[in-house]
N, C-alpha and C positions, 0 to 999 in steps of 0.2 A: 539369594542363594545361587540364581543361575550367572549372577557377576561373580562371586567367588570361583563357581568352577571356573569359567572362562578364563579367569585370572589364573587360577593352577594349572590349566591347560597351557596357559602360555607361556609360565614359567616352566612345567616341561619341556616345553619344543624345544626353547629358548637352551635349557641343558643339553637339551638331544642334540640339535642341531651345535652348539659348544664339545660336547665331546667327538660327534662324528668329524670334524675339523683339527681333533688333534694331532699329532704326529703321532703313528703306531712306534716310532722306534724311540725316542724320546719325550713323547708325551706332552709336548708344547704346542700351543695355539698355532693358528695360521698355514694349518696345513694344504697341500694338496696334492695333486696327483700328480708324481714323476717317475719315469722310468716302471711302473706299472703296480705302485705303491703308493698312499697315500702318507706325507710326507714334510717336513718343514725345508725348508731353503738348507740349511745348516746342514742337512743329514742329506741330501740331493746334492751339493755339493761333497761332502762326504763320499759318497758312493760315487760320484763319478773320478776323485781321485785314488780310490781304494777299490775299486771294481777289479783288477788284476790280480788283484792279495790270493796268494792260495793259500786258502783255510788248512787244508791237507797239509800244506808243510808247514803249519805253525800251531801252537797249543795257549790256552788261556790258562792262567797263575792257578786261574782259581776255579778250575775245571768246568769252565763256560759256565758261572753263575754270577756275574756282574748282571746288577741292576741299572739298565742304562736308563738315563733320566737327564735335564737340561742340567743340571750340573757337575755329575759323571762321566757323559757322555764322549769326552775327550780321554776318557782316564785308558778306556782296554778297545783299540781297535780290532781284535779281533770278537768279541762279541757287538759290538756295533754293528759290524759287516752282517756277522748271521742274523742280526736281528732284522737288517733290509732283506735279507733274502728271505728271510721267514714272512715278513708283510709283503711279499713280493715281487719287487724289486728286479728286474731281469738284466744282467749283463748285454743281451743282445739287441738289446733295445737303447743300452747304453749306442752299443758299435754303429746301430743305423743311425742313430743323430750326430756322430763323428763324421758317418761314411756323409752324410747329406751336407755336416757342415763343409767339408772336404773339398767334396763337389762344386760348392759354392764359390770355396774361395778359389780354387782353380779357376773358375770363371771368370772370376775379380782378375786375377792374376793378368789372365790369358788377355781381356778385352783392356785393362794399362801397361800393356808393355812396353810401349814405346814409352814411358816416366822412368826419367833414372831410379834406381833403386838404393837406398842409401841401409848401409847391414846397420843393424843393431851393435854396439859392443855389449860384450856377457860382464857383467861388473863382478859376478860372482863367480868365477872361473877359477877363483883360489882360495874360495869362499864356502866351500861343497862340505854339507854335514858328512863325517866318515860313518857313522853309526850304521848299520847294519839295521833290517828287519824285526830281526831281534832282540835287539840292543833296545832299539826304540819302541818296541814292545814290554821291555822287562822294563824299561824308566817308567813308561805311561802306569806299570801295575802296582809299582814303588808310591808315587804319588795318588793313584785310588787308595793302595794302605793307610797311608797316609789322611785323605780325608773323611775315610769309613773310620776312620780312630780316633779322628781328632777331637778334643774336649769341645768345641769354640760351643755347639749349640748348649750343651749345660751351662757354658760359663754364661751366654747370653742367658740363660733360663735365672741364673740367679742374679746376674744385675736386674733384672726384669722384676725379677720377684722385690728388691732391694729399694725400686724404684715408685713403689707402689705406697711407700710408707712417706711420712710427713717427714720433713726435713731435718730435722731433729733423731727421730725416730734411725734414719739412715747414716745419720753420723754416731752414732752409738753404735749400729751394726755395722759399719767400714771395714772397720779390724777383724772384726770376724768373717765378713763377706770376701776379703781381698784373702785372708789364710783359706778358706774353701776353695778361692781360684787360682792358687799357688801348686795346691795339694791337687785339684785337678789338670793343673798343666804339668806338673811332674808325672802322674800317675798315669797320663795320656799318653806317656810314650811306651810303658812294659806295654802294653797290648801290640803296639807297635812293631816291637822290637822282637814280640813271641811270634808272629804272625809270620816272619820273612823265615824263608826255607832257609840260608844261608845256617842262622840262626837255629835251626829246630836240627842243623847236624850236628852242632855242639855237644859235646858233653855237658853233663848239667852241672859239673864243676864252672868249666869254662864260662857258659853260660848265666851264671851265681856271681863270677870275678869280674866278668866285662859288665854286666848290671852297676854291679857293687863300685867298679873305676871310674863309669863315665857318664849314670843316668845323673846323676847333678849336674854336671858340666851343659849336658845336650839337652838337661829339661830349661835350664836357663837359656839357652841357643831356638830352643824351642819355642819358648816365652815370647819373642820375636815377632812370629808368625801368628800364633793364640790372639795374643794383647792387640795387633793391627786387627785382625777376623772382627775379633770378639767386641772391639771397640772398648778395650777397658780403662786407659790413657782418660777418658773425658769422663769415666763415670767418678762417684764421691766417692765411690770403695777405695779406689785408685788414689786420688787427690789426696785423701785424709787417712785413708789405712795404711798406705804404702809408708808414709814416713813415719807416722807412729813404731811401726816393727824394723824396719831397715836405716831410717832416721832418710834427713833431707838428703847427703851427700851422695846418698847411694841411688836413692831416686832420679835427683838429676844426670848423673853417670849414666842411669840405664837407661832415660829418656835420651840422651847422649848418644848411646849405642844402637841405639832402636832408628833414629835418624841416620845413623851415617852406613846403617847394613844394608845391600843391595834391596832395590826397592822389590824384583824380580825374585815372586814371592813361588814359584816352581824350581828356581836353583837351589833356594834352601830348602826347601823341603827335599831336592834329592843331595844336599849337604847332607841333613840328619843322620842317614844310615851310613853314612860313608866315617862321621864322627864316631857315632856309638860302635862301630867296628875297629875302631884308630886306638893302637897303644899306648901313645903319645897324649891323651887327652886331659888326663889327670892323674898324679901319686898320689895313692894309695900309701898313707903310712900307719901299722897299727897301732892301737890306744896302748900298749906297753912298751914304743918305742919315745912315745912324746914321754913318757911318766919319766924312763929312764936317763931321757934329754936333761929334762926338770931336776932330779938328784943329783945329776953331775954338775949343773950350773950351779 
């Protein structure tokens, strides 16, 4: 009985001292004390190039409620920052390890002068992002839309589930497991697309018309993104459903296409909304102009 406690007592600690070690602003292992906040490397780097940012003159999407976490935590730099200063984190303590570092290399300087000094050339001198503060603000809140919407963990949830069954078993369900992860990759994006302000000033006409033009077009554009995440390319849903309903020609094609799209998986994601906003994406022709095509032929 007194080994069991001892035992539970040490898997306690063993928790205590595991969560005391995390990062307060993102919640990862291996933390520790920087800048007067306990902290991971990531978010210490972080803060000391974001330590300027004034909060004052900038606003969060989503009215300072992002959840920062190790795989969010790139998405809203402006809650990031307050959440260092909340566990925190002091600017000024920033300045004195600059001013110390400073000091140092002054001295470096001072005591090799006599070595010739050979400049750096600036490679990137016409290479300079033009984006603005907040430019680069509204992209970073585009793509947290973006992966706060994204279908990928159900669609995992149901290869998963898919996977569970005998092999047999799972080529019977293909065709129906691959049409679930169709209709969740299409349906993944209306939340998406309700969610951006741009959007919520529309008219609900408008609104209805751009849905109705281009969510086909940009759920397949979409598919893209999903299917890499999600890893559905290697599962039997994929292998054996997809051709069943789309036949082989169309499968290879879109394996095709999945290969040759930028591998750089944040440009399309801020493609998405720039498409579903695009007039040019897809015509729209309605069911009594095909019938009337048809009687005249």
């Amino acid at each position: 009985m007194d080994l069991n406690k001892q035992i539970s007592c040490s898997i306690d600690t063993i928790k205590t001292n595991k969560l005391l070690l995390q990062c307060k602003v993102c919640e990862t292992d291996g933390a520790q004390l920087h800048y007067g906040g306990l902290c991971c490397v990531s978010c210490k780097m972080f803060f000391r190039r974001n330590a300027t940012f004034d909060l004052d003159a900038h606003q969060c999407v989503f009215r300072e409620k992002c959840d920062i976490t190790i795989n969010s935590r790139r998405a809203c730099r402006y809650c990031r920052l307050q959440k260092c200063l909340e566990i925190g984190m002091q600017r000024e303590l920033l300045r004195a390890s600059h001013h110390r570092r400073k000091k140092i290399n002054e001295q470096i300087v001072s005591s090799s002068s006599s070595l010739n000094t050979i400049h750096t050339i600036d490679l990137l001198c016409n290479d300079r992002s033009l984006l603005t503060d907040e430019q680069r603000c509204c992209l970073s809140n585009v793509i947290n839309i973006y992966d706060t919407k994204s279908p990928v963990s159900h669609i995992r949830y149901l290869l998963s589930i898919q996977s569970k069954h005998p092999m047999k078993m799972r080529l019977k369900m293909a065709k129906t497991t691959i049409l679930e992860i169709i209709i969740s990759m299409y349906q993944g994006i209306r939340p998406l697309v309700e969610i951006l302000p741009e959007f919520q000033t529309m008219t609900r006409y408008d609104q209805c018309e751009l849905i109705e033009r281009n969510l086909s077009y940009v759920g397949g554009f979409n598919g893209i993104i999903v299917f890499r995440d999600a890893e559905v390319p290697l599962s039997t849903a994929f292998k054996n459903g997809f051709p069943l309903i789309y036949g082989s020609t169309i499968v290879d094609d879109a394996v095709t296409i999945a290969r040759r799209t930028d591998n750089d998986v944040t440009l399309i994601k801020l493609l998405i909304p720039i498409l579903l906003f695009s007039t040019s994406c897809c015509i729209h022709i309605p069911s009594n102009v095909n019938n009337n095509c048809k009687n005249k032929l």
